[in-house]
C-alpha positions in Angstrom: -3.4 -12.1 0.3 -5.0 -10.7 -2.5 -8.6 -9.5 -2.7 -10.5 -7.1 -4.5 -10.6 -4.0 -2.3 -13.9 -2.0 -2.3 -14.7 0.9 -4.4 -11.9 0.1 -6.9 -13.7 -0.7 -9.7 -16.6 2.3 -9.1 -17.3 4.3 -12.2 -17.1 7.6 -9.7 -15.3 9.2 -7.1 -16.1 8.1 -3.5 -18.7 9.7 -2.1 -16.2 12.6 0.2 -17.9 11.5 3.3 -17.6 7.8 2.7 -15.4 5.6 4.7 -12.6 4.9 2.4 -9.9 7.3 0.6 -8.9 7.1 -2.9 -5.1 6.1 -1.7 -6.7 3.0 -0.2 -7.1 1.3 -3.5 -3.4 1.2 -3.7 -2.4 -0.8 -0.3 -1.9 -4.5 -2.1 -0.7 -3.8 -5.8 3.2 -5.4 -5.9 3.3 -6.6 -9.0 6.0 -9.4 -8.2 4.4 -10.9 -5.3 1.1 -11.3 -6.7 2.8 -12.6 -10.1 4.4 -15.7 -8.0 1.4 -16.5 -6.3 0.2 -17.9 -10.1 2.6 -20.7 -10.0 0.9 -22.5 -6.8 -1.5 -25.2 -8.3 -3.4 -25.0 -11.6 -6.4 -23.7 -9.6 -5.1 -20.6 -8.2 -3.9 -19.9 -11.4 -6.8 -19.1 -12.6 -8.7 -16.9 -10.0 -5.1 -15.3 -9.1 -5.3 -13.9 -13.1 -8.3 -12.5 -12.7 -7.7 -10.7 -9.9 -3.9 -9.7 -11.1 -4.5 -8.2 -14.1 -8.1 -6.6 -13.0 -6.7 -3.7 -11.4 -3.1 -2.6 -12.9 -1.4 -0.5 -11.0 1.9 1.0 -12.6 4.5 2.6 -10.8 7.8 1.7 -12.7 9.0 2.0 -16.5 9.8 -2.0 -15.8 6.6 -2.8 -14.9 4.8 -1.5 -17.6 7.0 -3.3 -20.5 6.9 -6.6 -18.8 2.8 -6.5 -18.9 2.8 -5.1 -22.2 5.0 -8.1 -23.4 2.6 -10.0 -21.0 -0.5 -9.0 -22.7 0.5 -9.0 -26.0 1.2 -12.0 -26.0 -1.7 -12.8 -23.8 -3.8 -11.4 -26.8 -2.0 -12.9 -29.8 -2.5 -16.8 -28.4 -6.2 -15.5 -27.9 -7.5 -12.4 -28.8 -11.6 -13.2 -27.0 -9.9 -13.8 -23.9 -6.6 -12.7 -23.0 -5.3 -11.5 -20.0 -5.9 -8.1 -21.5 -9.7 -8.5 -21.5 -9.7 -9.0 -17.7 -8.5 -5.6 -17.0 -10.9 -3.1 -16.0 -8.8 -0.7 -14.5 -5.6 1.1 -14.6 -3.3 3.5 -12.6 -0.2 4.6 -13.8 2.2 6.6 -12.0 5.6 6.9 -13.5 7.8 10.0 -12.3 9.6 11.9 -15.5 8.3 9.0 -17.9 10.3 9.4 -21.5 8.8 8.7 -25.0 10.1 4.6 -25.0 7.4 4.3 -21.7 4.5 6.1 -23.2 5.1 3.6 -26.2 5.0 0.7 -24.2 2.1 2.1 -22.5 0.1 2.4 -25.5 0.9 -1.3 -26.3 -0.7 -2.3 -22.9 -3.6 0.0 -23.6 -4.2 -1.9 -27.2 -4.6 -5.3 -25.1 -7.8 -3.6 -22.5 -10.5 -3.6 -24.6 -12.6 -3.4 -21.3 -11.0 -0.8 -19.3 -13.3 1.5 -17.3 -10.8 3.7 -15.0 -7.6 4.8 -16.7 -6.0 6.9 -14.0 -2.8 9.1 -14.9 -1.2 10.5 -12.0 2.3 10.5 -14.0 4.6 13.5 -12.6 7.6 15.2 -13.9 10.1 16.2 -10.9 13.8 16.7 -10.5 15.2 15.7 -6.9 18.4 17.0 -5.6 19.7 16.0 -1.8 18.5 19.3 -0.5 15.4 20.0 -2.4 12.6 18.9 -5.1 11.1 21.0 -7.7 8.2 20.6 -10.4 8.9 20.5 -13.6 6.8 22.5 -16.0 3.2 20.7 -17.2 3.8 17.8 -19.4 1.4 16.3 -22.8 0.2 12.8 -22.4 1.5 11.3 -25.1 -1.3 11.6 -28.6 0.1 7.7 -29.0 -1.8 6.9 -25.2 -4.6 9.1 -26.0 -5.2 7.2 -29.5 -4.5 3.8 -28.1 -7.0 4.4 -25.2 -9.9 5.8 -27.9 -9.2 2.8 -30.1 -9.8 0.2 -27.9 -11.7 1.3 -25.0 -14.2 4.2 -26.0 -17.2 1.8 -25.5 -16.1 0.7 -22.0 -14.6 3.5 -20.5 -16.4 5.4 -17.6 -13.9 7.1 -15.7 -10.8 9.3 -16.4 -8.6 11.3 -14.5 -5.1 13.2 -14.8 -4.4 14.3 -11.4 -1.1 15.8 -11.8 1.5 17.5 -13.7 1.0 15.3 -17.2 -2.4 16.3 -19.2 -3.9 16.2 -22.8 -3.4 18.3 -24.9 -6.5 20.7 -25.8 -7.0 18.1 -29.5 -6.6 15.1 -27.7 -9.0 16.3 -24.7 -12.0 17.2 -27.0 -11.4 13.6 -28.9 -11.6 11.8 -25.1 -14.9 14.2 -24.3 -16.3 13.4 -27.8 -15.9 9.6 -28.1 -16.1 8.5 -24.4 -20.1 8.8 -24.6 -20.0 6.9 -21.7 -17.9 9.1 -19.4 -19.6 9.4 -15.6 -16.5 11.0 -13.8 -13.8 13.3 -15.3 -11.0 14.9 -13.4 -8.5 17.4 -15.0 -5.2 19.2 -13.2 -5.0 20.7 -16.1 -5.0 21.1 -20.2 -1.6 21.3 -21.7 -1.2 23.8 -24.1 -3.6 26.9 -25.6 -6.9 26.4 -26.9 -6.7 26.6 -30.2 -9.1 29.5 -32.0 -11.3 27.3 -34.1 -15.1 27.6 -34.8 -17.3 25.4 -32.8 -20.0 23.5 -34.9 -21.7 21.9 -32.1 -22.3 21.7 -28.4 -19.5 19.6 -26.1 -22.3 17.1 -24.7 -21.4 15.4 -22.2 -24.5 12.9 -21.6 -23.5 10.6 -18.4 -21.1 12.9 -16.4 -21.7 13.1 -13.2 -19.0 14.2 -11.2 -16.6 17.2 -12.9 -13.3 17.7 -11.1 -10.9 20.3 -11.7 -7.4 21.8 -11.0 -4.9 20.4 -8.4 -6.8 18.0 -6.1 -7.5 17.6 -3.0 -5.7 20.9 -2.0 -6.6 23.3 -4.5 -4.1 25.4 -4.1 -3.5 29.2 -5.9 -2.2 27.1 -8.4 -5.3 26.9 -9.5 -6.7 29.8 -9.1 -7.1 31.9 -12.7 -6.2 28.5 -15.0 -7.0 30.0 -17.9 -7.4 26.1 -19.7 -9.9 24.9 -17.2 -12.2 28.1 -17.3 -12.3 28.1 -21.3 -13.0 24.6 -20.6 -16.1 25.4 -18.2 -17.4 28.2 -20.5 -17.5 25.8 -23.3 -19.4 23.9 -20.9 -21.8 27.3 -20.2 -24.1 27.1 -22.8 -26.6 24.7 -22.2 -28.5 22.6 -19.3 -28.5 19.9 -21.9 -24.7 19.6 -22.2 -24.3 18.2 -19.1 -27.9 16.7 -18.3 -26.5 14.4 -15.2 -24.0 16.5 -12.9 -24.4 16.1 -9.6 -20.7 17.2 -7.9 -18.5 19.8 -8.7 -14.7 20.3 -7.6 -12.4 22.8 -7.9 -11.1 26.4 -6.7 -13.6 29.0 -6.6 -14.8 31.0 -7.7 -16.4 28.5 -10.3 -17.4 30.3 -13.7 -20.9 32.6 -12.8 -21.9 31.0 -16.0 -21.2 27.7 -15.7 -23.2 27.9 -12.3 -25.9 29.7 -14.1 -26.3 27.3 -16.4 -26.0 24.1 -14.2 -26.0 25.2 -11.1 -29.5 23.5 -10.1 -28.4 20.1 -11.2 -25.3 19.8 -8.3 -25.4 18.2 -4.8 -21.8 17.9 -4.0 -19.4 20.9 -4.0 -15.5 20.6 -2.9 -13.9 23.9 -2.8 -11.7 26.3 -0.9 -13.9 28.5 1.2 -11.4 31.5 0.7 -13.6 33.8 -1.6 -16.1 36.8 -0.4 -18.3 35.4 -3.1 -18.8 31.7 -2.0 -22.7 32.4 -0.7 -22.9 33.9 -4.1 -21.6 30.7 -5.5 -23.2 28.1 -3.0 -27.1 30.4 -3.7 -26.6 29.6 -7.3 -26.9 25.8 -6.1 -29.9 25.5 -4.8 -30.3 21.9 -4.2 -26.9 21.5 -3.0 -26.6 18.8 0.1 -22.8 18.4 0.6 -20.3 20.9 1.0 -17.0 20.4 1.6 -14.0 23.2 2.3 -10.5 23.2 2.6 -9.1 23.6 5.6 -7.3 26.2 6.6 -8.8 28.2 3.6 -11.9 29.1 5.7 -14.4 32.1 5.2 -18.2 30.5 5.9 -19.7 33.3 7.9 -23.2 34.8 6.4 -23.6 31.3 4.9 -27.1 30.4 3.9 -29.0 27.5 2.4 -32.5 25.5 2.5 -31.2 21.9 1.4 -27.5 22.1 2.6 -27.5 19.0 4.9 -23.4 18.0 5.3 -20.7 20.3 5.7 -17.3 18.5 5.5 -13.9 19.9 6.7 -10.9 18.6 5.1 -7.0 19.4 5.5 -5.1 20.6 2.5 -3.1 18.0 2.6 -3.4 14.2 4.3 1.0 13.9 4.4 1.5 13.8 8.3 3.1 16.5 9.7 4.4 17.7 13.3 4.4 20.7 14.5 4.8 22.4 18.0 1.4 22.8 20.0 1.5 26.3 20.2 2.2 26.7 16.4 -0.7 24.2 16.1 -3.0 25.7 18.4 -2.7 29.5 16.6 -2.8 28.3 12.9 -4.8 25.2 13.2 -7.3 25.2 16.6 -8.4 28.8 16.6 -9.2 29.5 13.4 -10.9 25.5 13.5 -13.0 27.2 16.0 -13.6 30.1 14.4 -14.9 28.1 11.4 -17.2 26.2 13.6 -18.6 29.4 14.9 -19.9 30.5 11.4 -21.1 27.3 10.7 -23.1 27.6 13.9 -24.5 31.0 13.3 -25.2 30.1 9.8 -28.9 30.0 8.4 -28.8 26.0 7.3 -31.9 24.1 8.7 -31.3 20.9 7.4 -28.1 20.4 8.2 -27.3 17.1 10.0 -24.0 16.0 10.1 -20.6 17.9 10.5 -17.6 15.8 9.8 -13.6 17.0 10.5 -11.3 14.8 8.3 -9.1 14.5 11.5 -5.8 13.1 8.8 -2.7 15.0 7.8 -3.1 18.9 8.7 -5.9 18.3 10.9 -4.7 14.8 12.8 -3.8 16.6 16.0 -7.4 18.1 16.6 -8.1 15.0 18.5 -5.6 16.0 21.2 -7.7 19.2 22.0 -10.8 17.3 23.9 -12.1 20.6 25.0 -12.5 22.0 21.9 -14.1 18.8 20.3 -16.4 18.0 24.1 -17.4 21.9 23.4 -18.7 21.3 19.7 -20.2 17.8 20.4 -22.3 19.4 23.2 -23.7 22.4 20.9 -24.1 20.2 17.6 -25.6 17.4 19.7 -28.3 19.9 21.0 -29.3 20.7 17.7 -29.7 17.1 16.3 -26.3 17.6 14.3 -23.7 14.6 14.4 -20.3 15.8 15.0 -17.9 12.9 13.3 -14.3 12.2 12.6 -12.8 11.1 9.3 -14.4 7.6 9.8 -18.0 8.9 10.2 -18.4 7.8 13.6 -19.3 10.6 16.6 -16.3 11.7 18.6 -16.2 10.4 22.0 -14.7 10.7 25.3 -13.1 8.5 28.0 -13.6 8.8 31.8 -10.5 11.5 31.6 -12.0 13.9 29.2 -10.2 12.6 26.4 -10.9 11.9 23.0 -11.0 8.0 22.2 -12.2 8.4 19.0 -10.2 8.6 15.9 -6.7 8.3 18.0 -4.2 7.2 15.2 -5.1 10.9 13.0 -3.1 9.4 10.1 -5.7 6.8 8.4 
């Protein structure tokens, strides 16, 4: 079956309390399959083509030079509407990718000319039978950078590199210059050092909405000090007019006290590890902030304050499933949970309304605790607060005691 699956082709981020996950877009992307399902009849053909080559997901050095050939070829029969003009959003995720695939990438890029995602989760790794380690960073190729600006800079709206492959600092300022466009910007990282030229002008960044940086969703020390990303938020420091839209904010604090200064007001989503003294510093120079979201178990929320702050979310570090004795669980996991809700609850935050535990990965087991979560239903229910799980609906209990909602903790 193929269908478009929702929230694919959005410009931005899902919203962090919404129902689906970023992986989901991924669930029905086999390249082969879906390729035989054109030879049918004549009238699949053509609304299988669409759909096929809307959404490109790459995960193999193959794949990516048999839909270059495809769309080149595509575009050189007819260059208004080839197969390449259908294409409005891309994925690629080759692991230790060489120069030849960066190449052939760039061909597919030249045949898009009305992308509006380009996703590069690309990642350079070396495997042995007893271990994995990461490789240093990695440059996107300048050849993919160009090929992208070229033939896409009108219609792209979204951009991400969300793991150990980035741009380089030249090629980054071309993508923040030309993509006038750009609502939604995510960044692991900048390869290489910034190089010590004289700014003329302001980096304006006129539609961006949501800013995302460092090593997503975890943000882990890794990211902590990443002397790329803050140069790139000071550049960002020193105007309101440079980023005139932004509404949500990602990384590991502490955030730049300028960059806050300066556009602090404008953001109602923050994501962040909650593992710095000086988060109510950071969350009071947000005043109209309405979501906040933390990493669990990075947790310090006590003293916390706000007047608008109306969603608090609590996320694992990481969504892998994992297993773990109980009594491991219940020290590193279920007591400092419940510490965590007890600054929340003796927080000064009168609007808040909803209190949601992404019960996935890390946190999947918290459903088998029903005490704890009956106890914290009962006191956030008695202030008008919804206590949910990772699907937005309340937790619940069965004649037993136990949970019933949210069972399968792995989504």
């Amino acid at each position: 079956m193929i269908i478009r699956v929702p929230g694919a082709l959005l410009s931005d981020r899902l919203d962090p309390f919404s129902e689906g996950r970023e992986v989901d877009v991924y669930w029905n992307r086999d390249l082969f399959t879906r390729s035989a399902l054109l030879l049918v009849c004549k009238d699949w053909h053509s609304i299988v083509s669409e759909l096929i080559h809307e959404h490109l997901h790459l995960t193999s050095s193959k794949q990516v030079a048999i839909l270059a050939d495809r769309l080149e070829k595509s575009k050189a029969n007819d260059r208004l509407r080839g197969l390449g003009s259908l294409t409005r959003r891309i994925d690629v995720q080759l692991h230790n990718p060489v120069p030849q695939h960066s190449k052939n990438l760039a061909r597919l890029l030249r045949c898009t000319p009305n992308l509006e995602i380009f996703i590069n989760s690309n990642f350079y790794m070396t495997l042995t039978p007893n271990s994995q380690s990461i490789l240093p960073p990695a440059q996107t190729s300048p050849e993919v950078i160009k090929a992208l600006l070229r033939t896409s800079a009108h219609s792209l709206r979204r951009v991400e590199w969300t793991c150990n492959e980035s741009p380089g600092w030249s090629d980054l300022m071309a993508v923040l210059r030309d993509l006038r466009g750009l609502c939604s910007l995510t960044l692991a990282n900048i390869h290489g050092s910034f190089p010590e030229k004289p700014r003329q002008e302001h980096l304006i960044l006129p539609n961006l909405k949501t800013l995302i940086l460092g090593d997503s969703p975890s943000f882990s020390h890794a990211s902590l000090g990443n002397v790329p990303l803050n140069t790139l938020l000071m550049m960002l420091s020193e105007s309101p007019e440079q980023l005139p839209c932004l509404q949500r904010l990602e990384g590991f604090s502490p955030f730049s006290p300028d960059f806050l200064r300066t556009h602090g007001h404008k953001i109602r989503i923050v994501r962040t590890v909650a593992y710095t003294p000086l988060l109510p510093e950071i969350i009071a120079k947000c005043p109209n902030l309405e979501t906040f979201i933390t990493i669990f178990p990075h947790q310090q929320l006590d003293h916390l304050s706000h007047p608008s702050l109306r969603r608090i979310g609590i996320f694992p570090i990481s969504e892998d499933l994992v297993g773990v004795p109980a009594q491991i669980f219940f020290a590193y996991i279920m007591k400092p949970l419940d510490d965590l809700m007890c600054q929340i609850e003796e927080s000064a935050l009168p609007k808040l309304v909803q209190i949601r535990i992404r019960n996935v990965g890390t946190l999947a087991g918290v459903v088998e605790h029903p005490i704890f979560i009956q106890k914290w239903w009962n006191r956030w229910n008695s202030r008008g607060v919804r206590f949910d799980d990772k699907d937005g609906r309340p937790f619940q209990f069965g004649s037993q005691g136990t949970t019933t909602s949210g069972l399968q903790g792995t989504a």
